[in-house]
C-alpha positions as CSV (number, residue, x, y, z in Angstrom):
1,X,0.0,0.0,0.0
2,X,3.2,2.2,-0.7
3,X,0.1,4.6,-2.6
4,X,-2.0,5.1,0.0
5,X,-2.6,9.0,0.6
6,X,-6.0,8.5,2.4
7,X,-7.2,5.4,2.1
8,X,-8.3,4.2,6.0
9,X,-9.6,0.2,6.7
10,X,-7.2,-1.6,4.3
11,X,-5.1,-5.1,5.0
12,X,-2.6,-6.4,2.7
13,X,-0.7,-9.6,3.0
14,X,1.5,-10.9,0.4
15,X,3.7,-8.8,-2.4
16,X,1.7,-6.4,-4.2
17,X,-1.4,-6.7,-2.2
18,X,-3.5,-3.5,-2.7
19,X,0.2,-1.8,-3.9
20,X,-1.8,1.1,-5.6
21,X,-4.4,2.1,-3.3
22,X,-5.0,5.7,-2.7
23,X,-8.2,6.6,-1.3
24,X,-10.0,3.5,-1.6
25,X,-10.9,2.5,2.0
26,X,-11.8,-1.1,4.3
27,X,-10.3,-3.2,1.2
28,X,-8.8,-6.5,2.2
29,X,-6.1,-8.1,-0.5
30,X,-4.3,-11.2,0.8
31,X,-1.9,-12.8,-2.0
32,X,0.6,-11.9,-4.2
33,X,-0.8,-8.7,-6.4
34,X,-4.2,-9.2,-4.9
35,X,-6.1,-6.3,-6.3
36,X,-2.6,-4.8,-7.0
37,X,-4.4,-1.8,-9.5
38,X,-7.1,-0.9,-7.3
39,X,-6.9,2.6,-6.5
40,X,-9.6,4.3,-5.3
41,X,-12.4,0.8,-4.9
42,X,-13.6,0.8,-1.3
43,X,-15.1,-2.6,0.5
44,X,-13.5,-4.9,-2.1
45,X,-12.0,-8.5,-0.5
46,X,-9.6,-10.3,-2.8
47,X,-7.7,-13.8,-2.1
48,X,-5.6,-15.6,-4.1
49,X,-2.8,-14.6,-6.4
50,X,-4.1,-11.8,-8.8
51,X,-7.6,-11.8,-7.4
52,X,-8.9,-8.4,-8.6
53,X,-5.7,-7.6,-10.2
54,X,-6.7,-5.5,-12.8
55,X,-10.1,-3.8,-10.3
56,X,-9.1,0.0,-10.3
57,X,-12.5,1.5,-9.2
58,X,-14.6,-1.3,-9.0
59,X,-16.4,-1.2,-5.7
60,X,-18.2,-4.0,-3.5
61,X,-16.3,-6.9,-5.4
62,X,-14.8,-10.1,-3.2
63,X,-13.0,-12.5,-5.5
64,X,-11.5,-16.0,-3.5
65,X,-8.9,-18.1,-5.9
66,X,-6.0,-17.4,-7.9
67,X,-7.1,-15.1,-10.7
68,X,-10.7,-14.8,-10.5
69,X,-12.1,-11.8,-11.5
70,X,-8.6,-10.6,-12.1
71,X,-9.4,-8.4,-15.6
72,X,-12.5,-6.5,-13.7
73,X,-12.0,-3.0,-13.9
74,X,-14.8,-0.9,-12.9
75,X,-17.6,-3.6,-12.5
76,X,-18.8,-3.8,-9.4
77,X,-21.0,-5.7,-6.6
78,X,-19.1,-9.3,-8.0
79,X,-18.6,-12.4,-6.4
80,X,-15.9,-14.6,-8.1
81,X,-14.7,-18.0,-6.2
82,X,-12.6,-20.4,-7.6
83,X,-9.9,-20.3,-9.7
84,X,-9.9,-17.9,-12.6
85,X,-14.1,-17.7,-11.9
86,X,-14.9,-14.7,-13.5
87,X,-11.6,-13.8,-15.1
88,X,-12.1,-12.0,-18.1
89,X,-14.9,-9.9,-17.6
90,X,-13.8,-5.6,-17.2
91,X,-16.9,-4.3,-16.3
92,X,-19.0,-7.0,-15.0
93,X,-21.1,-6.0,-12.2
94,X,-24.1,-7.4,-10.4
95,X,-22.4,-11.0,-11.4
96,X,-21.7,-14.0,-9.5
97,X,-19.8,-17.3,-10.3
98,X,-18.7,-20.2,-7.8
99,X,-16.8,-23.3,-9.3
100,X,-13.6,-23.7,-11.1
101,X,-13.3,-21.3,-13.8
102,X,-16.8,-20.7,-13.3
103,X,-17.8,-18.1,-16.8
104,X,-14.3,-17.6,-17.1
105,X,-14.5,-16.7,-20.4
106,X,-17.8,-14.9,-20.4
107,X,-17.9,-11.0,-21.4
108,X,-21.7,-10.1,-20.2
109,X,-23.4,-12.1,-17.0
């Protein structure tokens, strides 16, 4: 969280967790460059190696497994578990997926 200029609430464990946080605020990244991009996203919860790696904005998102929902963006209110669940979607939101690589490859959910 070497970002952080008023961001309050957040936990990071593992290298790159939450690294580019700013304002965002109660955001919980535990895993190597889980939700490493996420600046200013607030209540977001990512596990697993890249979980949320690419979420900038996105708020409300938890993501459990290595890469799941890892290309989100901006979508918000997401629930990814498994590995890669969820993957390639940028601006999901409303969207849920449990299993391994559970709509991995789906665009609109």
């Amino acid at each position: 969280m070497t970002a952080n200029t008023s961001g309050a609430s957040n936990a990071a464990f593992g290298a790159y967790a939450l690294a580019a946080v700013t304002t965002g605020q109660q955001n919980t990244g535990i895993g190597y460059a889980a939700a490493y991009q996420t600046t200013t996203a607030s209540n977001i919860t990512a596990v697993g190696d890249f979980a949320l790696g690419g979420n900038t904005t996105g708020p409300n998102n938890t993501s459990v497994g290595s890469q799941s929902l890892s290309a989100n963006t901006t979508g918000q209110q997401n629930t990814a578990v498994g590995v890669d669940a969820l993957k390639t979607g940028t601006t999901h939101s409303y969207s849920t997926a449990v299993g391994y690589r559970a709509a991995r490859y789906s665009r609109w959910i």
